[in-house]
N, C-alpha and C positions, 0 to 999 in steps of 0.2 A: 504494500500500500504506500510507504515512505519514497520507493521506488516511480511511482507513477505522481506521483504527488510532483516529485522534484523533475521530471520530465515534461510533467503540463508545463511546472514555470518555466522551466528552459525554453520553451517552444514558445511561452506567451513574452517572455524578454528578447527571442529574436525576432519577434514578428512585428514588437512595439521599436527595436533598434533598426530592424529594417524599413520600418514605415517614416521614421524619425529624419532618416538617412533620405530618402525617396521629397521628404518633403523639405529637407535644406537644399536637394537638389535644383527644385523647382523655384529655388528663391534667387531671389540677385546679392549680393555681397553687400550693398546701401541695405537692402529690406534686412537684410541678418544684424546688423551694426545698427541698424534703428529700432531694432527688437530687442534685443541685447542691451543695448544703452540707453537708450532714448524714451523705449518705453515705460520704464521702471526706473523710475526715480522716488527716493527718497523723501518724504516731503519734507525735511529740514536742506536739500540741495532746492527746493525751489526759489529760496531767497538766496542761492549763488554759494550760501555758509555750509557746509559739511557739521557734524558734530562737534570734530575737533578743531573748529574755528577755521580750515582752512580753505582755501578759494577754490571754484569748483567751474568748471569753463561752463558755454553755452550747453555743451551735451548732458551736462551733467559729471563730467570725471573732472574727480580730483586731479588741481596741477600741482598738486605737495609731491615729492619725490617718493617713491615706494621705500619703505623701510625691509623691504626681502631681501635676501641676499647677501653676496661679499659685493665689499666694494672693490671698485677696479684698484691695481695699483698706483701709489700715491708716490708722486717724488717730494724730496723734503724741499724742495722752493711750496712747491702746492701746499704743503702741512703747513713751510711756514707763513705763508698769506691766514689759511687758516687763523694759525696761532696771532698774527696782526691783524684781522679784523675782530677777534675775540678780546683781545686789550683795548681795540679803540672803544667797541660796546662798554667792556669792565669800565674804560673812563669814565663814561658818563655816567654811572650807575653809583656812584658813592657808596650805597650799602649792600651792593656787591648782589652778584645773581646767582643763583642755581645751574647745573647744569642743563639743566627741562627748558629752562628759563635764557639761557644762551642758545637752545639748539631753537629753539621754536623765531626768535628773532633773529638769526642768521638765516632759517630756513635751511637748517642739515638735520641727518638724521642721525639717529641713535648712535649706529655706529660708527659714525663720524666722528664723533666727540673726543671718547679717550683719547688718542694720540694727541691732536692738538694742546689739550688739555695737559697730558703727560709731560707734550716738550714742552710750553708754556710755563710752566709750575719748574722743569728741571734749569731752565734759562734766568729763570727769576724775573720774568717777566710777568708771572702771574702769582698771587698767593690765595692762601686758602684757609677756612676756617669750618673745623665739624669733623664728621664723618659719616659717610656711607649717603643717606639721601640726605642729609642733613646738612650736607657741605654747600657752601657758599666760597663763590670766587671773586676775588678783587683783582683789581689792574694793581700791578709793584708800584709803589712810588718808585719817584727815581731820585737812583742815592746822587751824594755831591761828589765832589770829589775833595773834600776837608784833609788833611792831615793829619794826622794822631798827636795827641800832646809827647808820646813818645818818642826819643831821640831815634830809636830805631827801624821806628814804625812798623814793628811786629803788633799784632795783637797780643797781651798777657790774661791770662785767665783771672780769676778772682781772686783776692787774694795774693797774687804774686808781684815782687818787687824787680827792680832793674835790675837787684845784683841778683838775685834767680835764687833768693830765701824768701820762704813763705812764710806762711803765720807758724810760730810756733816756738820753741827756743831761740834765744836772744843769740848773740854770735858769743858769750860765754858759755852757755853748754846749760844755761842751768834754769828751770821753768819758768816764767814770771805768773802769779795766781793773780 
């Protein structure tokens, strides 16, 4: 019984793929793309706006970039435009943006981000505060170029003196309380 069961269907899915087939045939490539797109629209695309705010042409398709996929490969001149139009944004932004928040006003996608972001942040170009969704990124100030009160112009750690004794016993040997 299990047997003939699954044979009707066989038979009722090639006769509905054959007919399917039979009837794209008959059609022209304009009436399949206006069936397809044109017909079935979303009624949040009829005012142009998609859900995710994003612009939507005359047909109805989103013109946001698809987030599927690798992306093609990237030379670092490319990354680094990237990385400089994401500092000029951080300028204007004083209390610093989000990643969601960078990708969506650039107009890239998801997996756009990291690297830019990576060299950005490794150049000191860019800084950050948070973690994980929680991070916020600012444009670096830009340092001066000052000189250190130091004759040597090393940086010294805390704590540490020119002659290269730190806190602790005096130069007799013996504790001060």
């Amino acid at each position: 019984m299990a047997s003939s069961l699954r044979n009707t269907l066989q038979e009722l899915a090639a006769s509905f793929a054959s007919e399917v087939l039979e009837a794209l045939r008959g059609m022209s490539l304009e009436d399949i793309l206006t069936a397809t797109r044109g017909g079935i629209v979303p009624p949040s695309a009829a005012d142009g706006v998609s859900q995710r705010g994003k612009r939507r042409d005359d047909d109805g398709i989103s013109t946001a970039p698809r987030a599927e996929g690798r992306l093609p490969r990237r030379s670092a001149d490319a990354i680094g435009e990237v990385v400089t139009r994401i500092v000029e944004l951080l300028a204007t932004h004083p209390h610093g943006l989000r990643s969601e928040q960078i990708r969506d006003a650039l107009g890239l996608r998801a997996n756009e981000m990291p690297r830019p972001l990576k060299e950005g942040l490794a150049q000191n170009r860019i800084v950050k505060e948070g973690e994980k969704r929680a991070t916020t990124y600012f444009a670096a100030k830009p340092r001066g170029k000052a000189k250190s009160a130091s004759s040597s112009g090393k940086r010294r750690g805390p704590g540490k003196r020119a002659g290269g004794a730190g806190p602790g016993p005096d130069a007799s040997g013996s504790s001060a309380d």
